[in-house]
N, CA, C and O atoms as a GROMACS GRO file, in nm:
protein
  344
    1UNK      N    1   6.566  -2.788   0.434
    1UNK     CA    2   6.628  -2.705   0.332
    1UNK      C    3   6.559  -2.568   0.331
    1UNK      O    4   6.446  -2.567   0.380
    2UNK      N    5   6.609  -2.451   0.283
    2UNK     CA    6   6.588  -2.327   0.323
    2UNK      C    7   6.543  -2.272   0.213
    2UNK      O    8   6.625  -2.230   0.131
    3UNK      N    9   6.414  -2.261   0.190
    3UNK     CA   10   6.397  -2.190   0.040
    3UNK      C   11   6.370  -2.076   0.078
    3UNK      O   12   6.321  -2.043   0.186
    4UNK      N   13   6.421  -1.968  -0.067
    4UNK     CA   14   6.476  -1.860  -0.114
    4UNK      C   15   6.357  -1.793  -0.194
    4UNK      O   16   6.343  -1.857  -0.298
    5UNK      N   17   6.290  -1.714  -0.188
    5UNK     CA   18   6.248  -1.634  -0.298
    5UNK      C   19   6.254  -1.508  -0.371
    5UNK      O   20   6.136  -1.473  -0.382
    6UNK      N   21   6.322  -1.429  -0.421
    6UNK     CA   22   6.335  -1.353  -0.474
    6UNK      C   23   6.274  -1.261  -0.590
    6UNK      O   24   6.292  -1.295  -0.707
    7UNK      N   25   6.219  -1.170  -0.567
    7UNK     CA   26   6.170  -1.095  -0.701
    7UNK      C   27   6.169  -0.973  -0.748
    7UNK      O   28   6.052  -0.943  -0.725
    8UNK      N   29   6.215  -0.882  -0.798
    8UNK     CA   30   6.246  -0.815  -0.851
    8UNK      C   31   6.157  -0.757  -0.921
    8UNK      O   32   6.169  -0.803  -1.034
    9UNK      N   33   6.039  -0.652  -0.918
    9UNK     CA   34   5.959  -0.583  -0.962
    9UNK      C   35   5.985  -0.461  -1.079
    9UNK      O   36   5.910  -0.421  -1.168
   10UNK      N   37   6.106  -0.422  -1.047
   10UNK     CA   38   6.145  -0.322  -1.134
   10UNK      C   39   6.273  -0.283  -1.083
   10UNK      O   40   6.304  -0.236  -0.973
   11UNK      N   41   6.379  -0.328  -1.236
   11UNK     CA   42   6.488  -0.289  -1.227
   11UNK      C   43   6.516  -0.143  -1.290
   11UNK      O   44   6.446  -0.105  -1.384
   12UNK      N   45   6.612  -0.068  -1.241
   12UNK     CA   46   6.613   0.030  -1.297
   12UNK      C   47   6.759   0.092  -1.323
   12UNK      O   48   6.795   0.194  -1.263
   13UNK      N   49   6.815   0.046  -1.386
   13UNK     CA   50   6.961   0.087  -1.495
   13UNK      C   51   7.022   0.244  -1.501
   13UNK      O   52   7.072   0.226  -1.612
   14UNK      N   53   7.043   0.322  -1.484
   14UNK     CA   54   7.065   0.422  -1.510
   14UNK      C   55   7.224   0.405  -1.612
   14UNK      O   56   7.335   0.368  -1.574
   15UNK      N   57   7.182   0.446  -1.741
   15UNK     CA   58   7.326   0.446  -1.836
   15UNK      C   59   7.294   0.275  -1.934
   15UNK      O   60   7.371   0.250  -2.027
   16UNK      N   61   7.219   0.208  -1.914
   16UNK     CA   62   7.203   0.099  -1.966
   16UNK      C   63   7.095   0.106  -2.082
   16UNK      O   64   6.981   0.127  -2.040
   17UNK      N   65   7.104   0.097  -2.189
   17UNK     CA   66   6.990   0.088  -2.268
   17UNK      C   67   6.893   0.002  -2.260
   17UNK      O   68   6.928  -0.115  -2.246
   18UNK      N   69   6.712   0.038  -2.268
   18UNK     CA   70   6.626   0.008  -2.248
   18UNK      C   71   6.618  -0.137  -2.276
   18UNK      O   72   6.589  -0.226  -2.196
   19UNK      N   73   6.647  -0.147  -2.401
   19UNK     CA   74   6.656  -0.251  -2.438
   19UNK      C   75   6.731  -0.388  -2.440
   19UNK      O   76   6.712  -0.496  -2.498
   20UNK      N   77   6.821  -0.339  -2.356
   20UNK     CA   78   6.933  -0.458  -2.294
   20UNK      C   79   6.895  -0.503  -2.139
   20UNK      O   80   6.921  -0.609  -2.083
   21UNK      N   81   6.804  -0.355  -2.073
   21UNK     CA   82   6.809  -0.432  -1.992
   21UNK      C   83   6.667  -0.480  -1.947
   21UNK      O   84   6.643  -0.510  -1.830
   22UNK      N   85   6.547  -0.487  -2.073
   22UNK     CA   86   6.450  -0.501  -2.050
   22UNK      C   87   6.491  -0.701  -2.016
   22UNK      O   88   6.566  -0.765  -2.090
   23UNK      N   89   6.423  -0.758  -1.899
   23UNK     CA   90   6.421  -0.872  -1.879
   23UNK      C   91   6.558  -0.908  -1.789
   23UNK      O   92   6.595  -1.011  -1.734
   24UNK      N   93   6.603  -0.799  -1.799
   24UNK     CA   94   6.729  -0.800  -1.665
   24UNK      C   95   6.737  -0.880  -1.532
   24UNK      O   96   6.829  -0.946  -1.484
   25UNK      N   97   6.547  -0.838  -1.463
   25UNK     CA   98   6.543  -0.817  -1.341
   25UNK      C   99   6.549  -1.011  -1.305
   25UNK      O  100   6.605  -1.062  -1.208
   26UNK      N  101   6.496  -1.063  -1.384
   26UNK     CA  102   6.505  -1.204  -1.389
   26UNK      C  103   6.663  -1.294  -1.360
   26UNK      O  104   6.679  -1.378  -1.271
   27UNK      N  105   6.730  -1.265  -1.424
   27UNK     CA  106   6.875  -1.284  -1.418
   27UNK      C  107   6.880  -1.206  -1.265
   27UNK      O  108   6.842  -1.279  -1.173
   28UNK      N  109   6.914  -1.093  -1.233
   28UNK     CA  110   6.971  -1.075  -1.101
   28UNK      C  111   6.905  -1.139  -1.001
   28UNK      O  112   6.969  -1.164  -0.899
   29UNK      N  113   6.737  -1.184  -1.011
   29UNK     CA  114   6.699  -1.279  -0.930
   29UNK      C  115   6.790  -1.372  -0.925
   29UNK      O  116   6.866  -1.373  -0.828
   30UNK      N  117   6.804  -1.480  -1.039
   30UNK     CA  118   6.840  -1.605  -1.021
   30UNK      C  119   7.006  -1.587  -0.961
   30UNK      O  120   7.036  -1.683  -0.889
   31UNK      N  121   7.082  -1.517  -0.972
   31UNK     CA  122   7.193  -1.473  -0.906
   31UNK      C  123   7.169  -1.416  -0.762
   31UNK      O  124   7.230  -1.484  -0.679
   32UNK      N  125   7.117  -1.340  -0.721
   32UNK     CA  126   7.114  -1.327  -0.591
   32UNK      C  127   7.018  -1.435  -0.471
   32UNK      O  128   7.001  -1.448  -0.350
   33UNK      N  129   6.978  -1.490  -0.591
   33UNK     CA  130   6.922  -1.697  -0.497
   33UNK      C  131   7.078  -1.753  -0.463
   33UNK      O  132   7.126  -1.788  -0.355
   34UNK      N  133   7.132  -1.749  -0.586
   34UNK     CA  134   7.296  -1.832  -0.563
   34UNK      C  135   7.384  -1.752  -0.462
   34UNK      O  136   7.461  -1.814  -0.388
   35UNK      N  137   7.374  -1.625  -0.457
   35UNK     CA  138   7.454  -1.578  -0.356
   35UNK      C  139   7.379  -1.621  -0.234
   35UNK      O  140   7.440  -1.673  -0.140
   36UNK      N  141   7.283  -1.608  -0.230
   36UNK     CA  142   7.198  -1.604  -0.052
   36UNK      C  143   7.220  -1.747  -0.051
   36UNK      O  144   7.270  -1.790   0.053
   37UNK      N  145   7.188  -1.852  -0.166
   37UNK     CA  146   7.219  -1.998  -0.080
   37UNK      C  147   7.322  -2.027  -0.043
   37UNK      O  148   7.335  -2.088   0.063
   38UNK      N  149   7.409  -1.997  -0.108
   38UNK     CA  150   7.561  -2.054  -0.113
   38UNK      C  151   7.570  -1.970   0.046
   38UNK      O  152   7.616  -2.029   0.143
   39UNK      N  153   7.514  -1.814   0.054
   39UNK     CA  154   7.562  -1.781   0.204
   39UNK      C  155   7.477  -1.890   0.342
   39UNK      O  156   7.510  -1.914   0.458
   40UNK      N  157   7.395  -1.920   0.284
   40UNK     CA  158   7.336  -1.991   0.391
   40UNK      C  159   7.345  -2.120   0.438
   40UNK      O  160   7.297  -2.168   0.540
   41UNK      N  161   7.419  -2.174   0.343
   41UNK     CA  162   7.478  -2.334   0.364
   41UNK      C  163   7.649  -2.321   0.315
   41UNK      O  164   7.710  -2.381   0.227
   42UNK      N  165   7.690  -2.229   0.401
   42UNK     CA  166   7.843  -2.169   0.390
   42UNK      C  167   7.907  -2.229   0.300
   42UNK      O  168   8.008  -2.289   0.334
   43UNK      N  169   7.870  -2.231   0.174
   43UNK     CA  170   7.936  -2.245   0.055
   43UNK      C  171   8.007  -2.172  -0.032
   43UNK      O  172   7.956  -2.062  -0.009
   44UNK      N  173   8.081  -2.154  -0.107
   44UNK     CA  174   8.088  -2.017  -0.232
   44UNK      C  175   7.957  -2.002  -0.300
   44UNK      O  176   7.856  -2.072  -0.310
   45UNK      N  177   7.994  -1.889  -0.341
   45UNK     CA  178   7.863  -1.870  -0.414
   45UNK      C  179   7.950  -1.904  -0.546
   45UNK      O  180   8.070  -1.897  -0.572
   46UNK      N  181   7.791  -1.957  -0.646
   46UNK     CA  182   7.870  -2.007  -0.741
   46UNK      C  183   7.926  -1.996  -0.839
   46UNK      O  184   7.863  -1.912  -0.904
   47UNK      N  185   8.032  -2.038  -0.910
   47UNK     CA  186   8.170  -2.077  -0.919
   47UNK      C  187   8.202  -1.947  -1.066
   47UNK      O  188   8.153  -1.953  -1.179
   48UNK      N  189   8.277  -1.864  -1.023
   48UNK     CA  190   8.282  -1.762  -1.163
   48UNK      C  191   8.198  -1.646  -1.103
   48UNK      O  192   8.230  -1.539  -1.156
   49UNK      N  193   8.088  -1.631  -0.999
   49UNK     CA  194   8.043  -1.528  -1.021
   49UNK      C  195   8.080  -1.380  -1.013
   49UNK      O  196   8.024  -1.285  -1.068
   50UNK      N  197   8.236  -1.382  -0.897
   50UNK     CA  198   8.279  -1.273  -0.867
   50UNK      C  199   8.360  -1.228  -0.961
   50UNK      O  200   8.391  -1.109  -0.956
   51UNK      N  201   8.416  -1.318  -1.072
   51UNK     CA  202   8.533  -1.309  -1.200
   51UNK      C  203   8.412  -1.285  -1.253
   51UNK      O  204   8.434  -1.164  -1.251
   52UNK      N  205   8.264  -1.293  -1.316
   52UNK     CA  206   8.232  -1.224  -1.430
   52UNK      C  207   8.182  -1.082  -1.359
   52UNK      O  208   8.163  -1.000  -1.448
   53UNK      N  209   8.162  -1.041  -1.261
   53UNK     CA  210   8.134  -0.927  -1.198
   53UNK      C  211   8.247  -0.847  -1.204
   53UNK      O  212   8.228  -0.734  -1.248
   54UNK      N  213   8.383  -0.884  -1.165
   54UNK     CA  214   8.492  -0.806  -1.214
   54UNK      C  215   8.472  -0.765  -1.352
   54UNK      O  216   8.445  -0.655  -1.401
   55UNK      N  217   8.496  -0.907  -1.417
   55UNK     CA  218   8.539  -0.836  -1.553
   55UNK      C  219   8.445  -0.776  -1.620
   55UNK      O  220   8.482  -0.680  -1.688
   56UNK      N  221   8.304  -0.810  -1.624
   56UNK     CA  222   8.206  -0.667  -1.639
   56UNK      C  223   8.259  -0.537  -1.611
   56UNK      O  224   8.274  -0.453  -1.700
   57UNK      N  225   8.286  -0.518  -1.503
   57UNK     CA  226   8.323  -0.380  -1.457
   57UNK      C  227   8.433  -0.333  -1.542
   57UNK      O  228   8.421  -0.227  -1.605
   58UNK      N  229   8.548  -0.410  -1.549
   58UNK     CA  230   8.690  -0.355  -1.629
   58UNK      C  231   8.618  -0.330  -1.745
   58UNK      O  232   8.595  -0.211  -1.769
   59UNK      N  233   8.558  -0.450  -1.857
   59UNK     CA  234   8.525  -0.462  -1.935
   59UNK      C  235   8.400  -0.375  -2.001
   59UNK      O  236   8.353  -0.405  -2.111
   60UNK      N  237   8.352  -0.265  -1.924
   60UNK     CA  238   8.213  -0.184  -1.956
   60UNK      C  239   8.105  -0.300  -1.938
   60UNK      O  240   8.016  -0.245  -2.002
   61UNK      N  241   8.066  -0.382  -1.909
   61UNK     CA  242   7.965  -0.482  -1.927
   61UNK      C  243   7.927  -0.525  -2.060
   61UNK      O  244   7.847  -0.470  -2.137
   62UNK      N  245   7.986  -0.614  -2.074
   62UNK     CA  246   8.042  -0.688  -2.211
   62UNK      C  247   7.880  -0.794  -2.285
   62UNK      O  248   7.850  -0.804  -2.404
   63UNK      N  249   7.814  -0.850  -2.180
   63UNK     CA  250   7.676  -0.887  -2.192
   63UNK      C  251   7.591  -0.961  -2.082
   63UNK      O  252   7.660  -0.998  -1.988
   64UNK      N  253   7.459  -0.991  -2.072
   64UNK     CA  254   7.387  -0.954  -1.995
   64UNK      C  255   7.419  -1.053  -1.870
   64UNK      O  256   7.404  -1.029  -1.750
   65UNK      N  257   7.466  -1.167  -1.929
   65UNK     CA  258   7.525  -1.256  -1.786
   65UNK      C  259   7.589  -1.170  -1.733
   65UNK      O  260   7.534  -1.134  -1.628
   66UNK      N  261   7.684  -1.115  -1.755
   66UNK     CA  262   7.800  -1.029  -1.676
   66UNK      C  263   7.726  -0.912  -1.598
   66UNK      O  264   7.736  -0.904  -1.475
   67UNK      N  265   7.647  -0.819  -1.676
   67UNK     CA  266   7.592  -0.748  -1.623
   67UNK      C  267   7.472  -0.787  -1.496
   67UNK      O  268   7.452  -0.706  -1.406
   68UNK      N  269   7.412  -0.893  -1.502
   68UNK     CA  270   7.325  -0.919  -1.406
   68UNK      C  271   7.401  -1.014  -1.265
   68UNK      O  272   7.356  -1.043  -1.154
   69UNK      N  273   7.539  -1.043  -1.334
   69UNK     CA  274   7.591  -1.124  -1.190
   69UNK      C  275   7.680  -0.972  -1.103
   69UNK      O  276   7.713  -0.970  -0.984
   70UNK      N  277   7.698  -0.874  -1.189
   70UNK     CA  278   7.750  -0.742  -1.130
   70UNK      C  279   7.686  -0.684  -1.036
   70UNK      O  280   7.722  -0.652  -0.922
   71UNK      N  281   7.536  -0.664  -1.121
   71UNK     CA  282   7.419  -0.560  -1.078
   71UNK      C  283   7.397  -0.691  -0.924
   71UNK      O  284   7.445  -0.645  -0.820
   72UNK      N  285   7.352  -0.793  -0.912
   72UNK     CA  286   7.342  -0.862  -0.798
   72UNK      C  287   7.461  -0.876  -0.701
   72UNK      O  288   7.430  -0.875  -0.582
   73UNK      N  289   7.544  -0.885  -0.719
   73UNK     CA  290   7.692  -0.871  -0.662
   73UNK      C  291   7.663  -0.732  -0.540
   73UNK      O  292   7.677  -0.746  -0.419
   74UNK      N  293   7.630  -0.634  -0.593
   74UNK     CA  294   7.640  -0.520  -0.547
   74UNK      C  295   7.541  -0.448  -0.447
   74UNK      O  296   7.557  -0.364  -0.359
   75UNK      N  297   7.383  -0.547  -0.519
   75UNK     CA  298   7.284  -0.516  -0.466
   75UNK      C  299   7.286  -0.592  -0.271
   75UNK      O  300   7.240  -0.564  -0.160
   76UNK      N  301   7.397  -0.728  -0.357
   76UNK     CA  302   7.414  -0.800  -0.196
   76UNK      C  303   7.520  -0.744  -0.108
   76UNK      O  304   7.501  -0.727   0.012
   77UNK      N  305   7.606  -0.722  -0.155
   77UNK     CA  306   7.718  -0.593  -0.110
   77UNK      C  307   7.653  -0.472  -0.046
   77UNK      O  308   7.683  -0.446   0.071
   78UNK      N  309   7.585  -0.412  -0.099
   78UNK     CA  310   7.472  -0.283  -0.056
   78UNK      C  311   7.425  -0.333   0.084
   78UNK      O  312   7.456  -0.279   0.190
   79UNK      N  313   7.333  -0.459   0.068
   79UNK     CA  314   7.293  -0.499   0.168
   79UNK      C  315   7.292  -0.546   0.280
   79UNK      O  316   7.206  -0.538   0.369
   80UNK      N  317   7.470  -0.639   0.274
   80UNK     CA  318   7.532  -0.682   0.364
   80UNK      C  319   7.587  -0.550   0.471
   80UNK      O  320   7.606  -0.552   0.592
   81UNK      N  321   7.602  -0.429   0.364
   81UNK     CA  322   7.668  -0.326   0.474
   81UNK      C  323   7.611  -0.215   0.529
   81UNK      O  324   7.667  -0.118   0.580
   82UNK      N  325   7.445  -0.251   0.509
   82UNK     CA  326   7.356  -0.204   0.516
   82UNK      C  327   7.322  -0.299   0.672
   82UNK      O  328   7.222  -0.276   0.741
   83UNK      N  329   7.394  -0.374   0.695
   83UNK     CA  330   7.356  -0.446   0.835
   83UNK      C  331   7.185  -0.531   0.799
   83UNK      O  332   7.118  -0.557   0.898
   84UNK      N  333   7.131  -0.566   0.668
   84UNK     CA  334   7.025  -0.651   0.664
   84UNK      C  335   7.044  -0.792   0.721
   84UNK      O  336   7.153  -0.849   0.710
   85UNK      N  337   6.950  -0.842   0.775
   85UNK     CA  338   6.985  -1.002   0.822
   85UNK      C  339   6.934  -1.091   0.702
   85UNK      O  340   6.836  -1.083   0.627
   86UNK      N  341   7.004  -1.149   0.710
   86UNK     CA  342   6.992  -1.280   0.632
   86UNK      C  343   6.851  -1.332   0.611
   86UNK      O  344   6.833  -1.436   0.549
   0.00000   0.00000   0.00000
């Protein structure tokens, strides 16, 4: 089995208040574990995450689940087309 570690030292929000997104960086960890496993044992990633990442977006980011499965969504998006390997 393929373990994952992820950590996130400092997130940094631009337009997000301090205070919403203090403790952020934790959440987009645990979301971008689910995207990288699910990519690595060709699964979906899991189930809802790309529907609350949408509707964050339509929705202004409605609360912090939404916002941290967005902010990771994008960071793996960034990265995938950034040609990073797995």
């Amino acid at each position: 089995m393929t373990r994952l570690e992820i950590r996130i030292e400092r997130l940094v929000l631009r337009g997000v208040p301090e205070e919403y997104a203090n403790g952020l960086g934790e959440l987009v960890e645990q979301r971008l574990t689910e995207i990288a496993t699910a990519g690595l044992h060709g699964d979906e990633p899991a189930p809802g995450r790309a529907g609350r990442a949408n509707a964050a977006a339509a929705a202004g980011v409605a609360d912090r689940d939404a916002l941290a499965a967005l902010v990771a969504d994008r960071i793996w998006t960034a990265s995938r087309e950034g040609g990073m390997p797995r």
